[in-house]
C-alpha positions in Angstrom: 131.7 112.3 54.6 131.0 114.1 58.0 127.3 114.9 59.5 127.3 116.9 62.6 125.6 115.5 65.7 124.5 115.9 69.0 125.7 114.0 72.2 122.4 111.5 71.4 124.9 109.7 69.6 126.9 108.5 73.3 123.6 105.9 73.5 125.0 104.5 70.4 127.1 102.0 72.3 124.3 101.1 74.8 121.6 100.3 72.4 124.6 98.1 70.7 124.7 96.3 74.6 121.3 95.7 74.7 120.4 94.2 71.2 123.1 91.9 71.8 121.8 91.0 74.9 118.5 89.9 73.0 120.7 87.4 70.9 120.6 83.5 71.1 124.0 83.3 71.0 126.3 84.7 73.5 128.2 87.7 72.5 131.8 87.9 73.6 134.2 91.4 74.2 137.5 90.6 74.5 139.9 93.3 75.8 143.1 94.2 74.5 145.7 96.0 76.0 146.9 98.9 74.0 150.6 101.5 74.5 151.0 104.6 73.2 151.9 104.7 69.6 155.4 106.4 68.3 152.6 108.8 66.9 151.2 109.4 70.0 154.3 109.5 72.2 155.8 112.4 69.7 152.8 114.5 69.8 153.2 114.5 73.2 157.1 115.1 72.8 156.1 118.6 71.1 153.6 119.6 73.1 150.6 118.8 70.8 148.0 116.6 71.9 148.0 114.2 74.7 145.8 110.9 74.2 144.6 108.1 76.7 142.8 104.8 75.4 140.2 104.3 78.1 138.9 101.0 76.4 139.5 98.9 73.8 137.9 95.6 73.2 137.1 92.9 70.0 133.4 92.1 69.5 133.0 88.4 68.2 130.4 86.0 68.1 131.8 82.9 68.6 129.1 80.9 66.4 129.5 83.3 63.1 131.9 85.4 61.7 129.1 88.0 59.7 128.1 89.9 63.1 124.9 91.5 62.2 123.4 93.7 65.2 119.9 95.1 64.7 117.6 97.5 67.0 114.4 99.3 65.7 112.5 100.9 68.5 109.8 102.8 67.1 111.0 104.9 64.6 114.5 104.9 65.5 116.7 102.0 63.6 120.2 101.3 64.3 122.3 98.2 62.5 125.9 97.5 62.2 127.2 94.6 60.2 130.7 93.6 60.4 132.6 90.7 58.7 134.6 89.3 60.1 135.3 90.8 64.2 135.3 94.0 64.7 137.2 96.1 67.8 135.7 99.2 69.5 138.0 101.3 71.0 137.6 104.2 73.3 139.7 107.5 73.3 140.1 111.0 75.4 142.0 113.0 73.5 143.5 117.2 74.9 143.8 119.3 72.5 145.9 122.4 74.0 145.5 125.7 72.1 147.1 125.3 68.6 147.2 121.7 68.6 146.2 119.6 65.9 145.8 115.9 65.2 148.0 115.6 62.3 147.2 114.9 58.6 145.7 111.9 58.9 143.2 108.7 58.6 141.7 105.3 59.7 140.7 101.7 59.1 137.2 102.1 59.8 134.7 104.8 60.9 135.1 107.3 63.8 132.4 108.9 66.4 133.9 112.2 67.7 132.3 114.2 70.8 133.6 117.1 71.2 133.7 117.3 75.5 135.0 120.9 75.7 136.6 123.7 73.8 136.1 124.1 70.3 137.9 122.1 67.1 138.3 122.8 63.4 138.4 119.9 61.0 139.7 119.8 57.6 138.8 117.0 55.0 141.6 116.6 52.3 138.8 115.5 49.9 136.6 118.9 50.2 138.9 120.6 47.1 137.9 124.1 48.8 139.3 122.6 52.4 136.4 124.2 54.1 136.8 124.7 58.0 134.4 122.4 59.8 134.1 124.0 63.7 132.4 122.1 66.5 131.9 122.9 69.8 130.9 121.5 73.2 128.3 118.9 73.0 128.7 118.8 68.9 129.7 115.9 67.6 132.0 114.8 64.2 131.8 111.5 62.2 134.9 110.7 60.0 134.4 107.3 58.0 138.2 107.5 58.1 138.8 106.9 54.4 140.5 110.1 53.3 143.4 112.4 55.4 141.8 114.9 57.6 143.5 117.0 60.3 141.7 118.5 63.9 143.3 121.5 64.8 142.4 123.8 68.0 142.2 127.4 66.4 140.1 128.4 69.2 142.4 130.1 71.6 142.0 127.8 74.8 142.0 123.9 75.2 139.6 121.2 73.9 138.8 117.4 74.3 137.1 114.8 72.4 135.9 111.4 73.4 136.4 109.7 70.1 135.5 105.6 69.7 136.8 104.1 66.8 135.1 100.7 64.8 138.1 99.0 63.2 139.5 95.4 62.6 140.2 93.4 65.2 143.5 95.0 65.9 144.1 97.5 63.6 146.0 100.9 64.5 143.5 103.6 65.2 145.2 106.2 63.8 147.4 105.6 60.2 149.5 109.0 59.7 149.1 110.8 56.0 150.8 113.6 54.5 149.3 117.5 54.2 147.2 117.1 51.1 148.1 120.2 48.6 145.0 121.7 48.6 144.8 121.6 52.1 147.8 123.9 53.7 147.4 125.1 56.9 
């Protein structure tokens, strides 16, 4: 499922910071170092997209495993529950003209902000394969359960900040093959 939104989704990550800081019990980031992936390091090998991991870290509360973060703030209500630790990572991703992502999914949902330019996606479960286009300041959320594919159709280059909830751990990005209702 996708929803489009707008850059008010960036505070997402802030309001997470400060209704931890409200906790009784100390929440801890812990940083991991991340390389490129084969993935990543042939994409760049044929000129597709480039991709740098600005952040990646595990959130964990040492006193319990079911991390349950909760803000409401006036009509507004955000809450994320994750069992057990759960890693945010953050990625800038160049999409030259032509470019695509690959056929492909994750282990957990995705926030996409498109920073500049102009992407397509394409859901493998949408049996039409119905072009979804965002643009500058529009924003793309993939729950990362089903091969999609971002392609720059647009005729000059794009970039996305994209942060990624997964298991502590997990690869991002899980390569899939071209569904066959979905040829491109």
């Amino acid at each position: 499922m996708s929803r489009i939104l707008n850059l008010r989704v960036a505070p997402l990550l802030l309001v997470m910071a400060s209704a931890c800081s409200g906790r009784d019990t100390e929440l801890h980031a812990k940083a991991l170092t991340t390389a490129p992936s084969r993935d990543q390091e042939a994409a760049v090998a044929m000129g597709s997209t480039t991709s740098t991991v600005l952040a990646r870290g595990t959130f964990v509360d040492p006193n319990d495993q079911n991390l349950d973060i909760k803000r409401i703030t006036d009509d507004w209500h955000i809450q994320i529950k994750s069992k057990p630790a759960f890693d945010i990572a953050v990625q800038d991703i160049m999409f030259p003209d032509g470019s695509s992502s690959g056929w492909h999914t994750h282990p957990g949902p995705v926030f996409i902000l498109v920073k500049t330019g102009t992407l397509t996606f394409y859901q493998s479960d949408d049996p039409t394969c119905s072009p979804q286009v965002r643009t500058k300041g529009q924003g793309f959320l993939d729950l990362g359960e089903h091969p999609h594919i971002a392609v720059n159709q647009s005729g000059s280059a794009a970039e996305t900040i994209v942060t990624y909830f997964a298991p502590q751990g997990a690869t991002l990005k899980i390569m899939a093959t071209e569904p066959p209702n979905c040829t491109l």
